[in-house]
C-alpha positions as a Markdown table, in Angstrom:
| # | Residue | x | y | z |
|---|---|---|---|---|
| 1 | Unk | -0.8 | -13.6 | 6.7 |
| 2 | Unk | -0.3 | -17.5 | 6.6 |
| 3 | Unk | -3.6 | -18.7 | 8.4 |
| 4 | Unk | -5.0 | -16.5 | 5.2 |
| 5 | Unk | -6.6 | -18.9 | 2.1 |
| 6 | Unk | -4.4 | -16.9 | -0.7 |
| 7 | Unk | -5.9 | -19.1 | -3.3 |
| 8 | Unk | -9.3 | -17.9 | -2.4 |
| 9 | Unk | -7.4 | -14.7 | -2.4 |
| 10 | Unk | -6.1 | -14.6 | -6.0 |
| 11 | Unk | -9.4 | -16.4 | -7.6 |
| 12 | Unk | -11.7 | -13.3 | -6.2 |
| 13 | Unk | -9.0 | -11.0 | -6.9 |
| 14 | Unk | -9.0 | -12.1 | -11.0 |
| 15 | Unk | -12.7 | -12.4 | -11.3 |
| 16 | Unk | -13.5 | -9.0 | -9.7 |
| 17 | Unk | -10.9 | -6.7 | -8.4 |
| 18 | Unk | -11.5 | -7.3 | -5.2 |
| 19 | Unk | -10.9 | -10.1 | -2.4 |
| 20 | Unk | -11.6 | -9.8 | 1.6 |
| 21 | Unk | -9.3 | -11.1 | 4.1 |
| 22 | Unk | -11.4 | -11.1 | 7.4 |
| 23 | Unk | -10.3 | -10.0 | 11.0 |
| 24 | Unk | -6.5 | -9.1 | 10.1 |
| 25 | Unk | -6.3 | -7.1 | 12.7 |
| 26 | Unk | -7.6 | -7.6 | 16.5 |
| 27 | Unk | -10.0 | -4.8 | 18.0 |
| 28 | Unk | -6.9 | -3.3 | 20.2 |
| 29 | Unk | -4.7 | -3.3 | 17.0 |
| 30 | Unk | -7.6 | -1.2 | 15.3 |
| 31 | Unk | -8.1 | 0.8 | 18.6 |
| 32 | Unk | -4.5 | 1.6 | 18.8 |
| 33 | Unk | -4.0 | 2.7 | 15.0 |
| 34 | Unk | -6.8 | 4.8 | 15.5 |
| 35 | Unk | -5.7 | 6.5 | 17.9 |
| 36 | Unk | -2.1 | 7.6 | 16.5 |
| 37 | Unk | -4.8 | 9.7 | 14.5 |
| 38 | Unk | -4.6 | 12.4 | 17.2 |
| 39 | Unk | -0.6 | 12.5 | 17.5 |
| 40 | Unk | 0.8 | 14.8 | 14.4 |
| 41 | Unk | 4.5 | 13.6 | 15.4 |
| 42 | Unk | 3.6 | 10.3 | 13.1 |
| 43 | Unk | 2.4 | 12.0 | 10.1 |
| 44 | Unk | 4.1 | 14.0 | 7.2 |
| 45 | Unk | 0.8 | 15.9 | 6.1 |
| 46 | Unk | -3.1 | 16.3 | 6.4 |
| 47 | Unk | -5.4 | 16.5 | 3.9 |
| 48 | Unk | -8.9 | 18.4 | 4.8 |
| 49 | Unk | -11.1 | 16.8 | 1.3 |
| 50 | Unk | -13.5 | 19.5 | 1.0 |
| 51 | Unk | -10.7 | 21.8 | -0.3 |
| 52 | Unk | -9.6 | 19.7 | -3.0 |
| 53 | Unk | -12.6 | 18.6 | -4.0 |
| 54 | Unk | -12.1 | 15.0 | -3.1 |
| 55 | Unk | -15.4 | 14.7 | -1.0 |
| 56 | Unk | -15.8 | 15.3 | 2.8 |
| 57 | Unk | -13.3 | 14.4 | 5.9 |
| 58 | Unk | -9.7 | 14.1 | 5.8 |
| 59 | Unk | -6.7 | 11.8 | 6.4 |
| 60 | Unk | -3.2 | 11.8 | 7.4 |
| 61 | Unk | -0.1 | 10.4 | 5.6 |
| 62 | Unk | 2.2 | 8.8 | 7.9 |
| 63 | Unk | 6.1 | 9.6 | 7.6 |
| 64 | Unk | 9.0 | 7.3 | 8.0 |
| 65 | Unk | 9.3 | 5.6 | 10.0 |
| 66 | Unk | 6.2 | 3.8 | 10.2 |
| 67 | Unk | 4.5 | 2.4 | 13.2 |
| 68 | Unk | 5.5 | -1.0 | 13.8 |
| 69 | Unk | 2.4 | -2.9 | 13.0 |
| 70 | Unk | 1.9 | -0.7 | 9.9 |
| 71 | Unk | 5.4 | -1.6 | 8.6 |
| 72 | Unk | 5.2 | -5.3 | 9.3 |
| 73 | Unk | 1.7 | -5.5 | 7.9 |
| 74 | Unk | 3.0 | -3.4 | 4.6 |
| 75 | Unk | 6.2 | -5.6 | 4.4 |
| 76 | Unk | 4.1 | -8.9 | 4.9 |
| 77 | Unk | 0.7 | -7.9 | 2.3 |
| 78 | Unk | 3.5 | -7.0 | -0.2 |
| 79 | Unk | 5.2 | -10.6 | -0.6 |
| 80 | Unk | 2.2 | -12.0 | -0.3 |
| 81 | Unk | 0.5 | -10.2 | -2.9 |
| 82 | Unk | 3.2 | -9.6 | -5.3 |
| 83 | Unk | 3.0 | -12.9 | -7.3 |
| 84 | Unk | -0.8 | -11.3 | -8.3 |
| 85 | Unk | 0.9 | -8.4 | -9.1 |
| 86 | Unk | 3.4 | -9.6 | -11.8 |
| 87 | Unk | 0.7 | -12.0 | -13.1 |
| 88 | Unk | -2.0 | -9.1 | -13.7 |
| 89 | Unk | 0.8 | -6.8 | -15.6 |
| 90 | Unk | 1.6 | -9.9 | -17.7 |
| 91 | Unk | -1.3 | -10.3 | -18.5 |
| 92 | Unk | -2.1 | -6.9 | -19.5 |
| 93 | Unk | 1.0 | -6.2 | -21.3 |
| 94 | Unk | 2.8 | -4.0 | -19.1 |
| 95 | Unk | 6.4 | -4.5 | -18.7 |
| 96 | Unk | 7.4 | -3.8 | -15.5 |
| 97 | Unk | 7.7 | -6.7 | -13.1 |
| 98 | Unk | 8.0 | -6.5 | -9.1 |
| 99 | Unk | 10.9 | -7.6 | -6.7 |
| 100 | Unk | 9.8 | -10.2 | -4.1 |
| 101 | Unk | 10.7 | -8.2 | -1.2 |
| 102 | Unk | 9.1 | -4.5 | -0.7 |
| 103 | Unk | 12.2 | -3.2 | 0.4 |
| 104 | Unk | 13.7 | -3.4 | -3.1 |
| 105 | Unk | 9.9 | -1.6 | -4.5 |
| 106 | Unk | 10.4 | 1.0 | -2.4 |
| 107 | Unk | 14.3 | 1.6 | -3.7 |
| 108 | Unk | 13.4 | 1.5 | -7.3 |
| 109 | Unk | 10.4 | 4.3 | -5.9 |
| 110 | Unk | 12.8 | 6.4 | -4.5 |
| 111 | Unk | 15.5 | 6.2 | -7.7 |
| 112 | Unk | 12.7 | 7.7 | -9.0 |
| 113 | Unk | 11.5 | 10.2 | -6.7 |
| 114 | Unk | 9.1 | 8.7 | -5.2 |
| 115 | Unk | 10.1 | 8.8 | -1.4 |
| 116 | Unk | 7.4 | 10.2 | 0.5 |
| 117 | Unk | 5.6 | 7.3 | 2.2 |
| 118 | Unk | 1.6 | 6.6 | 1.5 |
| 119 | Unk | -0.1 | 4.4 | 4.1 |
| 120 | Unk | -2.7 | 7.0 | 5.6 |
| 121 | Unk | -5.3 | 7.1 | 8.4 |
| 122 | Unk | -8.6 | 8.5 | 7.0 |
| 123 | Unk | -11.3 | 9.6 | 10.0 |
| 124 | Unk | -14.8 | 10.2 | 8.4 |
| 125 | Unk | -17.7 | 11.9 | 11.0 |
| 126 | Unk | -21.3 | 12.4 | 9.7 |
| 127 | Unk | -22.1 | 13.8 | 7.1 |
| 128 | Unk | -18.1 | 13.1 | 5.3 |
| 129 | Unk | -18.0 | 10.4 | 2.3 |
| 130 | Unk | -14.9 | 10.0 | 0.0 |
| 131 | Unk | -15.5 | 10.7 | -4.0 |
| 132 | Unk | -14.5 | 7.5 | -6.3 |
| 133 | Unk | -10.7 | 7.9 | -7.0 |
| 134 | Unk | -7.3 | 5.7 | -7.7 |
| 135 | Unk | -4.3 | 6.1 | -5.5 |
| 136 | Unk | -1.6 | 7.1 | -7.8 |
| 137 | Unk | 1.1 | 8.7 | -7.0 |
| 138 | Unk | 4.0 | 8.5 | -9.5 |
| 139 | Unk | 5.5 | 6.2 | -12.4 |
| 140 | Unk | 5.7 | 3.2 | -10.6 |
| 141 | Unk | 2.4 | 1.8 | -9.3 |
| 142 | Unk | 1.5 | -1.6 | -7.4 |
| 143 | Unk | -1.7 | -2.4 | -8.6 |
| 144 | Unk | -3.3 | -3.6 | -5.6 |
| 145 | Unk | -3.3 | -1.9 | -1.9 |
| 146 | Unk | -5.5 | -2.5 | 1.0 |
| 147 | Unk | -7.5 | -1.2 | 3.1 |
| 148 | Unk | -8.5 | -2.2 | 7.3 |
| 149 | Unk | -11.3 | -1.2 | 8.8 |
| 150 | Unk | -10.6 | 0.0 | 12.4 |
| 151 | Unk | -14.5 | 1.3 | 13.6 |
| 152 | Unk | -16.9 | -1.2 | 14.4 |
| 153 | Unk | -19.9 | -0.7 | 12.4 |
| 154 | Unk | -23.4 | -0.2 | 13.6 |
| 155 | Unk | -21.6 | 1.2 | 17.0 |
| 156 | Unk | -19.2 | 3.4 | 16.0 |
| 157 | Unk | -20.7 | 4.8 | 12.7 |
| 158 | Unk | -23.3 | 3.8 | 10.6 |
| 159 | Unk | -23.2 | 4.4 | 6.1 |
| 160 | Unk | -19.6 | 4.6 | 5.6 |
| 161 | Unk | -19.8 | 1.7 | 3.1 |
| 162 | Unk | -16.4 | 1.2 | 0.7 |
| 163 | Unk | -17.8 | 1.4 | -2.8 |
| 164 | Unk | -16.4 | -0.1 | -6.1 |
| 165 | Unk | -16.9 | 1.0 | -9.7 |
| 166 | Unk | -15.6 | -1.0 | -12.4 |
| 167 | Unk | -15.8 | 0.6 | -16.3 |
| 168 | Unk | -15.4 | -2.0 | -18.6 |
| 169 | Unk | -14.2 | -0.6 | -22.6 |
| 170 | Unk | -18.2 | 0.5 | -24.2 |
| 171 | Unk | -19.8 | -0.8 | -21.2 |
| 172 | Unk | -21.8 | 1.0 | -18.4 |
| 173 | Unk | -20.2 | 1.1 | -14.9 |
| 174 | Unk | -20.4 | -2.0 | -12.3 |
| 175 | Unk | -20.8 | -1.2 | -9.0 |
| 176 | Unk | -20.1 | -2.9 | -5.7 |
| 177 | Unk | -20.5 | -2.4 | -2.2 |
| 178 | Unk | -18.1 | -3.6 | 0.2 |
| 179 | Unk | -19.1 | -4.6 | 3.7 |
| 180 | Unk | -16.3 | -4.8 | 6.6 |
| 181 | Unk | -16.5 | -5.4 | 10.1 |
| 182 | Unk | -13.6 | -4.1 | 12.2 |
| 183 | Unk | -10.8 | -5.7 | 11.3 |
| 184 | Unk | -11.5 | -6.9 | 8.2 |
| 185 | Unk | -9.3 | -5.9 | 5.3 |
| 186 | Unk | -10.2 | -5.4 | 1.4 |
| 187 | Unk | -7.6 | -6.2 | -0.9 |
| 188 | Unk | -8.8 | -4.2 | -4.5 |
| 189 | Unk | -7.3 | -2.9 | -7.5 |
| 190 | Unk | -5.5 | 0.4 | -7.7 |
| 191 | Unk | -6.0 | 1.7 | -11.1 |
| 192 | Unk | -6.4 | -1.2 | -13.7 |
| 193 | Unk | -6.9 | -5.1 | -13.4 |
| 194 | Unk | -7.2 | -7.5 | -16.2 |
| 195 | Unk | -10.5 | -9.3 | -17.7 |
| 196 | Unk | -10.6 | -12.2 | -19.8 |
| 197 | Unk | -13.4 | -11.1 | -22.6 |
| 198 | Unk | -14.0 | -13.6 | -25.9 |
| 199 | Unk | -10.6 | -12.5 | -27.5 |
| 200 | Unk | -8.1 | -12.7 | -24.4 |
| 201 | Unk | -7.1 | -10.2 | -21.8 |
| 202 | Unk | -7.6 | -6.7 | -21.8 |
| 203 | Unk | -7.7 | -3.6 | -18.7 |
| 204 | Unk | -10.9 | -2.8 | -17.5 |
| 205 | Unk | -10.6 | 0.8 | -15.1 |
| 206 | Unk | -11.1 | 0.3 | -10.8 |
| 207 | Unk | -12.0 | 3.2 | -8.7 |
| 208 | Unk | -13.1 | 3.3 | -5.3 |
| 209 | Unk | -14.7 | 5.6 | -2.7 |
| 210 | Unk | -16.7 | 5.6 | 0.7 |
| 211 | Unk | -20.5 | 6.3 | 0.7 |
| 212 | Unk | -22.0 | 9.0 | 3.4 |
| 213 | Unk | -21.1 | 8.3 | 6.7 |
| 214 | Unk | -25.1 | 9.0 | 8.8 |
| 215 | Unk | -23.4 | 9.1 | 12.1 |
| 216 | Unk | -20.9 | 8.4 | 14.4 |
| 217 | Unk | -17.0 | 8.7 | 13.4 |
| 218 | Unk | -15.4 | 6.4 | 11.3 |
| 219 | Unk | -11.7 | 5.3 | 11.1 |
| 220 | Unk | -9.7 | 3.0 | 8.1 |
| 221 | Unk | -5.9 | 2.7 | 7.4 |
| 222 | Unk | -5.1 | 2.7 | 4.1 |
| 223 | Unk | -2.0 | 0.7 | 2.6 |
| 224 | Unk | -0.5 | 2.0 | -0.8 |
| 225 | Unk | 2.7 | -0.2 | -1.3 |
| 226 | Unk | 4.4 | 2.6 | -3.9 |
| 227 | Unk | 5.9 | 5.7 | -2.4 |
| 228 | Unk | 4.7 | 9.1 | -3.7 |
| 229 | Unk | 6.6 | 11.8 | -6.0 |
């Protein structure tokens, strides 16, 4: 997280929701996450898509405790993040305010209900995509999360792209695809980000989704840093 340009960061982040940090993760980091895919005994539930409507594929939730590397990553993203955070809800009116450390995120979560952990593996094969959504999952929401790509494109899968829409109030729909290599790591708004228009700040609406995956399989973690009800 330090050899990371979080100036960079925080300018791409305002101006469009969304800000890469590149090879976060080493290809045997990615290859090991991946592979905790096949092991149940680290997850608290599976989602299949196609049942819920959500697209095609599915993805694990992990349980406490989290991997290792997962935990540290979440922890470290968190603080660095978090003064982007506070700024965007100040800037869009909203009251709450975020504690430096995750630790004390996740305890006001879980005073609330919200204990059940969110960080997820997703494996796409061909043929899956994932619909444009938000990831929330209670009161309290972070506004940013991230997600690592752990496949290496063009060899492991090809399509798969992470897709962007951003809905501006009377406007059409701004899309944007996202290209990662393995490793890479997109940091982008959960639900709302602010937008400085001709009269000051106001919320313009983030979702995001995965395009169809033509072949191959095709694994990314996904960080959430608020707990779910």
């Amino acid at each position: 997280m330090a050899a990371q340009d979080w100036a960079r960061v925080d300018t791409e982040l305002n101006q469009g929701g969304l800000a890469v940090l590149p090879q976060v993760l080493r290809a045997d980091e990615c290859t090991e996450l991946a592979a905790l895919y096949a092991d149940a005994a680290h997850f608290r539930s599976r989602v299949v898509m196609q049942r819920h409507g959500f697209g095609m594929g599915e993805y694990q939730y992990f349980g406490y405790p989290l991997p290792p590397l997962l935990g540290a990553l979440r922890g470290a993203l968190y603080e660095a993040l978090v003064p982007i955070a506070n700024a965007w809800h100040q800037r869009m009116g909203l009251a709450a305010r975020f504690p430096p450390r995750h630790e004390a995120f996740l305890r006001r979560c879980h005073a609330a209900g919200q204990i059940r952990p969110t960080p997820l593996l997703v494996r796409y094969q061909a043929g899956d995509y994932n619909c444009l959504h938000q990831d929330l999952y209670g009161e309290h929401v972070f506004p940013l999360q991230a997600v690592c790509l752990l496949a290496r494109p063009a060899e492991d899968f090809t399509g798969g792209e992470l897709v962007l829409t951003e809905q501006r109030p009377r406007m059409q729909s701004r899309v944007e695809v996202v290209p990662l290599r393995q490793g890479d790591m997109a940091l982008i708004a959960v639900h709302q980000r602010p937008h400085t228009g001709t009269r000051g700040d106001y919320r313009v609406t983030m979702r995001h989704g995965v395009s169809r995956v033509r072949s191959g399989q095709r694994h990314t973690l996904g960080i959430i840093f608020h707990d779910a009800a």
